[in-house]
C-alpha positions as CSV (number, residue, x, y, z in Angstrom):
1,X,-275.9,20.0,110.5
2,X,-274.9,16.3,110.7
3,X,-275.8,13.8,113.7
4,X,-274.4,10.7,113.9
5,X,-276.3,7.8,113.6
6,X,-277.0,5.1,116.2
7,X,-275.7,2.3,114.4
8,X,-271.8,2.5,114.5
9,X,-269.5,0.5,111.9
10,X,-267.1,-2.2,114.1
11,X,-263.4,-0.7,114.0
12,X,-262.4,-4.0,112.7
13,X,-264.8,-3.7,109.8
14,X,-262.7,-3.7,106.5
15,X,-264.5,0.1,105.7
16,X,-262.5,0.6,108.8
17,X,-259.6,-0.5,109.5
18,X,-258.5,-0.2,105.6
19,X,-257.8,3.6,106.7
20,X,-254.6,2.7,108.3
21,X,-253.6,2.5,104.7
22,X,-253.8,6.6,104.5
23,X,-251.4,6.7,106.8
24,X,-248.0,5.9,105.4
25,X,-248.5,8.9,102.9
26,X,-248.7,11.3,105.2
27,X,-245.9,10.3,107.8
28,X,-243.5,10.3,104.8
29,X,-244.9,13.4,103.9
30,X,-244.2,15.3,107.2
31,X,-240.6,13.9,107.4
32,X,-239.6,15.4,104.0
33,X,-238.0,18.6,103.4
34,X,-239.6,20.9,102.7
35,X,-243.0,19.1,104.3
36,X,-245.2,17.9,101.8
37,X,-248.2,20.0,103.3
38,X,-250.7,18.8,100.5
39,X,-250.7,15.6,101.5
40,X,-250.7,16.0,105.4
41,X,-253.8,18.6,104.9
42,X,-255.6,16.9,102.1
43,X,-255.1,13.2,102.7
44,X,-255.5,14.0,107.0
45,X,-258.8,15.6,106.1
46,X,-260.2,12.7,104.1
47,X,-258.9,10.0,106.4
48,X,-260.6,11.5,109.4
49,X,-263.6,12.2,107.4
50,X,-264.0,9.1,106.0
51,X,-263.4,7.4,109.1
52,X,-266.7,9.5,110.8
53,X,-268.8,8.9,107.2
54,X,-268.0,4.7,107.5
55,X,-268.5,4.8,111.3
56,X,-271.7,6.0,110.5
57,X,-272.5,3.6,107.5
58,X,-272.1,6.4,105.0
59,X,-275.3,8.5,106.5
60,X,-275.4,11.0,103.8
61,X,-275.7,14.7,105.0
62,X,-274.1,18.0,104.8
63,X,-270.6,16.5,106.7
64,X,-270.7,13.2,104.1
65,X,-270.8,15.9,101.3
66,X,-267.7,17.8,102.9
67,X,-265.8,14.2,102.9
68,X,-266.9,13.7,99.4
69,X,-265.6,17.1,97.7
70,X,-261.8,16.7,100.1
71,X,-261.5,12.7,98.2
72,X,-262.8,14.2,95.1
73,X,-260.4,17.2,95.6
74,X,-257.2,14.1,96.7
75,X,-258.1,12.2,93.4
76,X,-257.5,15.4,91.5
77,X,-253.9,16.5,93.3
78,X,-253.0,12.3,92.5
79,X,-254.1,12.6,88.8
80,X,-251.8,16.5,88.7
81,X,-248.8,14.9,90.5
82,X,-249.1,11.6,88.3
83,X,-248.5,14.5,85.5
84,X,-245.4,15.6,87.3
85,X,-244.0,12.4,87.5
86,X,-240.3,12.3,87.7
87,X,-239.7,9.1,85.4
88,X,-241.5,6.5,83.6
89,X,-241.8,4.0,86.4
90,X,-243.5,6.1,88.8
91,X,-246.1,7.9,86.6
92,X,-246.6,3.9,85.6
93,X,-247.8,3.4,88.6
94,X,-249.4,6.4,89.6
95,X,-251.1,5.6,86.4
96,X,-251.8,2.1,87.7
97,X,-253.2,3.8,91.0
98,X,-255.6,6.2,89.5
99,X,-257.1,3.8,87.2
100,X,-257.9,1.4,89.7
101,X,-259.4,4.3,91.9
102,X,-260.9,5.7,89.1
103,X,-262.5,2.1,87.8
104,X,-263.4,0.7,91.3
105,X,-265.0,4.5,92.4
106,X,-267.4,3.9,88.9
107,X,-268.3,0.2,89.2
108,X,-269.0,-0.1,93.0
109,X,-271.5,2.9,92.4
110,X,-273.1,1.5,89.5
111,X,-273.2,-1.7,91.0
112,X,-274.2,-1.7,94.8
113,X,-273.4,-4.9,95.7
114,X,-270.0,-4.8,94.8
115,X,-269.3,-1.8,97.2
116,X,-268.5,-3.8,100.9
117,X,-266.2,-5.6,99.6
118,X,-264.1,-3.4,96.6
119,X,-264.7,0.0,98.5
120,X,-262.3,-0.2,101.0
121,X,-259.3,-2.0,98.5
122,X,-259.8,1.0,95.6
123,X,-260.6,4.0,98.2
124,X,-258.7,3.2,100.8
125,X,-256.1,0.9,100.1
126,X,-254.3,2.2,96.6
127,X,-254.7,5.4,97.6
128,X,-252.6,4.9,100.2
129,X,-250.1,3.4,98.3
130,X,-250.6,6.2,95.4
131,X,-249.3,8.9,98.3
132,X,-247.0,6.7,99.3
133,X,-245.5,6.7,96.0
134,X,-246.1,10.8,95.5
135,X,-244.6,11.3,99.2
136,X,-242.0,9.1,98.0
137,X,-240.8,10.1,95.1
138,X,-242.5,13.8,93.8
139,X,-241.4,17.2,95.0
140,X,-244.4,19.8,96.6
141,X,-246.8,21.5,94.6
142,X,-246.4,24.3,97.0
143,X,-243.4,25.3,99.0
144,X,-245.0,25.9,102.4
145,X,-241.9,26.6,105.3
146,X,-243.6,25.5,108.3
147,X,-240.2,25.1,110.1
148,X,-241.3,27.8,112.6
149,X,-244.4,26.0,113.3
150,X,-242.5,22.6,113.8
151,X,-239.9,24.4,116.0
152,X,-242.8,25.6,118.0
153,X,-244.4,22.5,118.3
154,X,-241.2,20.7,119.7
155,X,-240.5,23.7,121.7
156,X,-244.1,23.4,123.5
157,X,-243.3,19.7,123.9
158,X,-239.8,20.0,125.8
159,X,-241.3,22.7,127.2
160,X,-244.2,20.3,128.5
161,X,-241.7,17.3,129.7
162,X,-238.9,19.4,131.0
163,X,-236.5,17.6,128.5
């Protein structure tokens, strides 16, 4: 297992706070119908992952690896839904989107000392945008009804607060 190292990354450290960038996506994701579940699970996963791997100046262990696979595993449901792209303008820039990923993700690990400063604009910022754009404009890859799981969510909070 994983322990955090004693050295933490500042919150306002551009490996940081570049995250909020993830988080677009996914609220626009949750208000469509049906829920884009996908991008909620898979992006969620890797923004709160990725958060605890920079915190922790990218320690590499068994929890860094986990991180690794669910981006790896986002990268491959943005390249499938740039495939599924209603009309020329959006798999344009989905296109756009994956290839500055893609080239950013290459250099920066070929060349170390490029990583501070393009890592957090080509893995955190454009994808953001990219499911933006998916959440935006694509339909599900999977139907998923979680309709019964929002009602009981709501429910629990009325329920909570009396309203």
């Amino acid at each position: 297992m994983c322990t955090e190292t004693q050295r933490k990354r500042a919150w306002s450290d551009p490996q940081m706070y570049t995250h909020l960038a993830l988080v677009p996506g996914v609220c626009v994701a949750l208000q469509r119908e049906p829920v884009m579940v996908e991008i909620v699970v898979l992006q969620g996963v890797v923004c709160v992952m990725s958060l605890w791997y920079h915190r922790n100046y990218e320690h590499e262990c068994g929890m860094a690896k986990v991180e690794h696979a669910f981006a790896h595993a986002l990268f491959v449901y943005g390249w499938i839904q740039m495939l599924r792209s209603p009309g020329m303008w959006t798999f344009l820039a989905n296109m756009a989107c994956a290839c500055v990923t893609l080239g950013v993700y290459v250099i920066t690990n070929e060349r170390k000392e490029l990583w501070e400063r393009w890592h957090p604009i080509g893995l955190h910022v454009v994808p953001g945008i990219w499911s933006l754009i998916i959440a935006s404009y694509h339909e599900a890859m999977w139907e998923i009804d979680v309709s019964g799981f929002q009602s009981a969510i709501v429910a629990s909070y009325e329920a909570q607060w009396e309203l």
